[in-house]
N, C-alpha and C positions, 0 to 999 in steps of 0.2 A: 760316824755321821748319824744324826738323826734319822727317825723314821718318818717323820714330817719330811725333809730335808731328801730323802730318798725318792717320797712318793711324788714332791715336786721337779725331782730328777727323771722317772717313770712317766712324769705327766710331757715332760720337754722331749723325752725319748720317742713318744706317742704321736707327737705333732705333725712329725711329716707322716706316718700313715694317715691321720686325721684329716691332713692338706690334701691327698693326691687327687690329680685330676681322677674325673671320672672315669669307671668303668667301663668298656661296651659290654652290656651283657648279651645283646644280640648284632644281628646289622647295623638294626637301626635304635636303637635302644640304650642308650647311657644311664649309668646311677653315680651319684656323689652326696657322700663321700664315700668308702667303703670300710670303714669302722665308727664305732661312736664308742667314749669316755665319759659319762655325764657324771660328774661329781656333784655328790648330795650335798643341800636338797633338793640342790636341783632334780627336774622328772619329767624335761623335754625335749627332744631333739625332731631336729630334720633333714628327711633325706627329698633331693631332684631326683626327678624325672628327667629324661631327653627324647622325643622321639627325633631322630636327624636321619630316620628313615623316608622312603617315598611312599608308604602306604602306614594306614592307623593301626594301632597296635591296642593291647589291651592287657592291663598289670596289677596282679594281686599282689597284696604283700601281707605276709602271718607273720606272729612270734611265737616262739617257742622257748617255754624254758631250757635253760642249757646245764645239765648236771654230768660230773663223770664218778664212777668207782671200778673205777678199770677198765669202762667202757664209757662211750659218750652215748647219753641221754638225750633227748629233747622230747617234752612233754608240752602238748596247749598249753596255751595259759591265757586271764584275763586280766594278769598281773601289770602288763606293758599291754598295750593295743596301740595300731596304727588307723589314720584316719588321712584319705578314705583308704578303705581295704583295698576297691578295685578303684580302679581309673580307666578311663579311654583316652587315649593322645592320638592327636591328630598330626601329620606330617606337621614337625617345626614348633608341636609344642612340649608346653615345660611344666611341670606338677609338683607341686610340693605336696609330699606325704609329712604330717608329724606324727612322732615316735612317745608315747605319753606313760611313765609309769602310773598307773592309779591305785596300786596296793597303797593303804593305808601306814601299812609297819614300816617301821625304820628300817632304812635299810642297815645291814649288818655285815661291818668291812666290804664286800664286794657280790655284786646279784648280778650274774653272766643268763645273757641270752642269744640267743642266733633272730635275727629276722631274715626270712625268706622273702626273694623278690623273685617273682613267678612272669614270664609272659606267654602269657595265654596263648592258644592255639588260634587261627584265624579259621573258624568253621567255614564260612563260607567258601574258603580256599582247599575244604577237606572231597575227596570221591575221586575215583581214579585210580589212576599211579602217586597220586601227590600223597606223601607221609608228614605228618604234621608233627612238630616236636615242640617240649613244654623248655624255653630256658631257666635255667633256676641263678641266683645267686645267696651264699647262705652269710648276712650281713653280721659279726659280730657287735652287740650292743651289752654294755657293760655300766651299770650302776654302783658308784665308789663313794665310800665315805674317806674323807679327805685323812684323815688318822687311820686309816687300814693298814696292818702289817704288811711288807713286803715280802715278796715271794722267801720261803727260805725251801729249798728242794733237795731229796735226797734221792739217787738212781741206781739204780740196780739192770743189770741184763738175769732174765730170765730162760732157760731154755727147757721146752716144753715139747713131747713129741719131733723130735728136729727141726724146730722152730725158735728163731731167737726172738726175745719180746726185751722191749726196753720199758723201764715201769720207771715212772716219777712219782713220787710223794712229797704232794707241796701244803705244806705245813703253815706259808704264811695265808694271806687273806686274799693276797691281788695274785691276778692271775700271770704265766711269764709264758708269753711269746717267744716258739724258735723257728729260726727259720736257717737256711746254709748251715746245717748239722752234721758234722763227725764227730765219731769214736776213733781214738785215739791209741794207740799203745808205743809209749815215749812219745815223737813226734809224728809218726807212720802211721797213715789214716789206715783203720779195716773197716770203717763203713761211711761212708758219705749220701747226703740227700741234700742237693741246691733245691732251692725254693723252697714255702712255707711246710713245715714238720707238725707243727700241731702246738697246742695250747695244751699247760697243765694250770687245772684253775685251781683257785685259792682253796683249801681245805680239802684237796680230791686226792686222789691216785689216779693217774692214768698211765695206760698200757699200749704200745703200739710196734706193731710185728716189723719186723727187720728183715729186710728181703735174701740176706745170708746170715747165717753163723756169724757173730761179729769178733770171733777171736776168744783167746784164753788170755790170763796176765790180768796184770792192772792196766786199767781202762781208767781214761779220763774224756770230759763232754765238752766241744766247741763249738761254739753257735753265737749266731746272733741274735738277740732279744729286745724285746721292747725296753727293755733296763740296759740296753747297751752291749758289748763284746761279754761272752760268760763264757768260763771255764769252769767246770766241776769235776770231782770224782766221780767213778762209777765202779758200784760194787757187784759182786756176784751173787748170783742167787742159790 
């Protein structure tokens, strides 16, 4: 299959996260969507607000650049900016934040970012016994050029101080979503994680601890992806 052919497959993969209803990030608080795709050149997207709470709320939102090399990164940046940064909602309303890349450069295969959606503290709610807490949501945003290689990954388990680490190296440009991930030996799972495992982005390594010993033998990786059902090998370190 082509690599054009693939990323339009990646892209029809993407849609239902793209679709989902919105998030509660607090009580009263919704966001939608909770991923962005923007394929170049395009360099806008937008995220709602909800408040469907009974009192006003108040909601920053930052970006950050998103890098891994065995760790994940996130540095400011003024590369993407949102507008407006803060907002106030009042019980029942609705906010459109847009999400704007303004770097000049081409984008090149795929530019990964997190934007963080913050709801403020109500001060006036603060003294006493009352503790006030900050909700976060950390929004994956993602700038593709429509010819970007597709993921190609290679994994390894690590074992480090009695600790097992699972290390990817993804060698293609876009990044591969897993999520309901085991480790396999023949068809006999030695490690399982339902819900989302983490992102290996395009041209990184990333590294991520295993709550046991994942086994000796040949290991093989089962998960769901944004590219659809994956199988792979896994090698030893």
């Amino acid at each position: 299959m082509r690599l054009q052919q693939l990323f339009c497959a990646a892209l029809i993969a993407l849609l239902p996260a793209i679709l989902l209803p919105s998030l509660a990030l607090s009580e009263g608080l919704r966001v939608a969507p909770v991923s962005f795709e923007v394929a170049a050149p395009g360099a806008t997207a937008n995220l709602t607000l909800r408040n469907e709470g009974a009192s006003p709320i108040t909601v920053q939102a930052r970006v950050f650049s998103w890098t891994q090399n065995g760790q994940e990164h996130l540095t400011p940046t003024r590369d993407v900016v949102v507008s407006p940064p803060i907002t106030q909602l009042a019980p029942g309303a609705v906010q459109t934040v847009r999400i704007v890349r303004t770097s000049r450069q081409r984008v090149e295969g795929e530019e990964a970012y997190r934007l963080f959606v913050d709801e403020l503290p109500d001060q006036s709610r603060r003294g006493g016994a009352t503790v006030s807490f900050v909700s976060r949501l950390r929004i994956p945003v993602f700038f593709v050029q429509p010819n970007a290689t597709v993921p190609t990954v290679s994994w390894r388990i690590l074992q480090q101080g009695g600790q097992s680490w699972l290390e990817a190296t993804n060698r293609g440009q876009i990044h591969l979503k897993l999520a309901d991930m085991s480790l396999l030996s023949g068809n006999k799972a030695t490690f399982r994680q339902n819900g989302l495992f983490g992102y290996a982005l395009g041209g990184s390594t990333m590294r991520w601890p295993l709550q046991r010993r994942a086994g000796g033998g040949q290991l093989s990786l089962s998960a769901k992806t944004n590219l659809g059902p994956y199988r792979g090998a896994v090698g030893g370190g």
